[in-house]
N, C-alpha and C positions, 0 to 999 in steps of 0.2 A: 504494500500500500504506500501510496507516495507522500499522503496528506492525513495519514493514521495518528492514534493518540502518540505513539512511539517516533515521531517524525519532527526531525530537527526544523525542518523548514514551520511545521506547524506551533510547534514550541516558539521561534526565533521571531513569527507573527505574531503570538498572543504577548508575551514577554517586552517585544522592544515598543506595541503600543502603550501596555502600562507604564513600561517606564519612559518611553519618550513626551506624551502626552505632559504628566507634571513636572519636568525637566525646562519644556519651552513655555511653560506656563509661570513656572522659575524665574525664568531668565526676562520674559516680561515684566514679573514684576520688578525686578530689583534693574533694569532699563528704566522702567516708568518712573520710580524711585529716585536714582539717580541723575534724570535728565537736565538738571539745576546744575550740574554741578561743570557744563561742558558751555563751552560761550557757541552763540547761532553759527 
């Protein structure tokens, strides 16, 4: 099976969305946070 429970591409799908999701979600805020700190 290509996309079975045992299947790294299926793992490496579910995995790098949970953790990519609050990572850029992260990085937003602490941009939005610091945007005072840089001149236009």
């Amino acid at each position: 099976m290509l996309f079975g429970l045992s299947s790294g591409a299926a793992l490496a799908t579910v995995v790098g969305v949970l953790i990519e999701v609050p990572v850029m979600l992260m990085l937003v805020r602490i941009c939005r946070r610091t945007v005072t700190w840089f001149d236009e």
